[in-house]
LOBA-857453 format. One line per field, with one value per residue (C-alpha): x, y, z; residue in one letter. Coordinates in steps of 0.1 Angstrom, whole numbers, plus 5000, padded with zeros to 4 digits. Layout:
<rs>
px: X, ...
py: Y, ...
pz: Z, ...
aa: A, ...
</rs>
This chain:
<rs>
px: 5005, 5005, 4971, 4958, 4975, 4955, 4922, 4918, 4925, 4898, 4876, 4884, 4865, 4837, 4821, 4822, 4818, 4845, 4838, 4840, 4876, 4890, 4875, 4893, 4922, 4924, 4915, 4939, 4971, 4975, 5008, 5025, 5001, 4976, 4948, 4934, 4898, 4925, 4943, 4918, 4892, 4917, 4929, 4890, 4890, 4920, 4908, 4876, 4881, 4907, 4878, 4893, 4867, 4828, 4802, 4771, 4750, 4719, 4699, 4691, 4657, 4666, 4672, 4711, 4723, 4757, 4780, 4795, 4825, 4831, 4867, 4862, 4875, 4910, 4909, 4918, 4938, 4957, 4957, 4977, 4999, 5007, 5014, 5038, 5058, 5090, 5096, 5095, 5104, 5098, 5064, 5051, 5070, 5052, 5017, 5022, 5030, 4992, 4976, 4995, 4968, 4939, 4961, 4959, 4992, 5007, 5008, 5016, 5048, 5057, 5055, 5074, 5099, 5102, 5103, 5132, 5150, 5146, 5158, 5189, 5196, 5190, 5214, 5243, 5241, 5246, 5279, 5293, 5287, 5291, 5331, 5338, 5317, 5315, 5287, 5266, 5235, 5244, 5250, 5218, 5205, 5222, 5207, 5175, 5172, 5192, 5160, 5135, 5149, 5149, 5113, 5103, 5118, 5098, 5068, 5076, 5075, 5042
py: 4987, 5014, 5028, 4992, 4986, 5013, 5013, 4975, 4988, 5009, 4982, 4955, 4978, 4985, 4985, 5023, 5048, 5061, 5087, 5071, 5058, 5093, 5107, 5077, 5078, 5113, 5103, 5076, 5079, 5118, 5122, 5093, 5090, 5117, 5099, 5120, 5108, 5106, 5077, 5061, 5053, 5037, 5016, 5006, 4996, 4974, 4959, 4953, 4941, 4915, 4901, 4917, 4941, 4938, 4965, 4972, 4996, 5012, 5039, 5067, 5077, 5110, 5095, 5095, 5064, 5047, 5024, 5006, 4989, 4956, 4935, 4899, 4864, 4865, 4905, 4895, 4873, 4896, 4920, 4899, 4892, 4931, 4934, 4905, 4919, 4928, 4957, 4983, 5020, 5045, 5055, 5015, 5009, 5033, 5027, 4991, 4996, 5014, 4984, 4960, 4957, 4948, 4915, 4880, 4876, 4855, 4876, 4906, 4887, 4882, 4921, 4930, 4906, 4918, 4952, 4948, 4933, 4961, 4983, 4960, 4961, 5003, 5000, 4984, 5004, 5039, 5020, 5013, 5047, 5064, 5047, 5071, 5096, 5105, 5132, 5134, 5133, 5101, 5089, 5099, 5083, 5053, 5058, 5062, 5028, 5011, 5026, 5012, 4977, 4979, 4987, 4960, 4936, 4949, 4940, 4905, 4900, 4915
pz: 4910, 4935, 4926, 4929, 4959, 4976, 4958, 4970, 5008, 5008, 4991, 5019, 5042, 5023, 4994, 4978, 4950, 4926, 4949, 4982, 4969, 4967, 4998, 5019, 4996, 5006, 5043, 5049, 5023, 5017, 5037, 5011, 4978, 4963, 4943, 4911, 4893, 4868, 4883, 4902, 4873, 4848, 4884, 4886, 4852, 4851, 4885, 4869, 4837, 4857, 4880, 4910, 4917, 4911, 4898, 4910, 4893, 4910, 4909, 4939, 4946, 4931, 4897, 4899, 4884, 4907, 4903, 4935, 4933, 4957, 4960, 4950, 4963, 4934, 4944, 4980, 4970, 4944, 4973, 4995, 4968, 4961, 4996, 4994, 4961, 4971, 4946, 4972, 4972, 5002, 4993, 4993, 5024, 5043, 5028, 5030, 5068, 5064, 5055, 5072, 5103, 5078, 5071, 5091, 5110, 5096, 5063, 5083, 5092, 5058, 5047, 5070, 5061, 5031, 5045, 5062, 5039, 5019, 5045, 5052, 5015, 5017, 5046, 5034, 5006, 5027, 5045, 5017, 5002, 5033, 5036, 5012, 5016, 5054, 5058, 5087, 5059, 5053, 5087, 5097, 5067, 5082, 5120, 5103, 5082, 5117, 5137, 5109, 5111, 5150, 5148, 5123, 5147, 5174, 5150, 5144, 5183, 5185
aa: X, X, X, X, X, X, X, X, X, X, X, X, X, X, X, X, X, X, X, X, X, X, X, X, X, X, X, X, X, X, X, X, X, X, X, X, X, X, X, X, X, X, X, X, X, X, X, X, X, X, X, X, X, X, X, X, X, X, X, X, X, X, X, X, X, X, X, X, X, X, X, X, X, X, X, X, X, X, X, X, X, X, X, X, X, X, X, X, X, X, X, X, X, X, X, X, X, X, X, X, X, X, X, X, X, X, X, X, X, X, X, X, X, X, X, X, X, X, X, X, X, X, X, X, X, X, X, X, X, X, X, X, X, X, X, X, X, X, X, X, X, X, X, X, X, X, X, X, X, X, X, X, X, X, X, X, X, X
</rs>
């Protein structure tokens, strides 16, 4: 999902190479997802074979053959409905909150949402765990998701 998630980002911008993919892959997810040839063809494949992505296949005028790949009309739409799944973990939170400007608003509002309530869920979980285990790791940890939620509030303002 996660490979999917991010190789359909790069394809709302443009339409790209295999090749292209991993350079903005690399560009714009590195600090929270590394993209290997070895994930990222198998997530073109599945995308493809599923009508999410299109293939164009050209020649250069130095005899290279290409293949460009393009997001369709039901890979938007699949798109917005990763972005809406509400299995979340750290690493989608935070490439989700990537994304989240290339969505209409009213989606945006939506994610984050869902975000939060993730992070509430997170939250409650750390008091309860935190009642009998007082640490300060886990009272930062608890700061930390309270500052999270206090800035996805901020966002549905905005």
């Amino acid at each position: 999902m996660l490979t999917e998630l991010v190789i359909l980002a790069v394809l709302l911008d443009e339409e790209c190479t295999i090749y292209r993919i991993k350079k903005k892959l690399d560009e714009h997810f590195s600090l929270f997802y590394s993209a290997s040839m070895g994930s990222i063809h198998p997530g073109l494949k599945k995308l493809y074979l599923n009508k999410y992505v299109s293939l164009k296949k050209s020649t250069t005028p130095g005899g290279q053959r290409r293949s460009t790949y393009s997001i369709t009309s039901p890979g938007k739409k699949y798109f917005e409905n990763l972005m809406l799944n509400s299995a979340l973990s750290e690493q989608i939170v935070k490439i989700k909150l990537l994304i989240l400007p290339k969505m209409e608003k009213n989606l945006q509002i939506s994610i984050i949402k869902t975000i939060k309530n993730y992070y509430q869920d997170r939250l409650l979980d750390f008091e309860n765990f935190y009642e009998n285990n007082p640490t300060a790791y886990i009272k930062q940890s608890i700061n930390s998701i309270s500052e999270e939620i206090s800035w996805l509030n901020r966002q549905e303002l905005i």
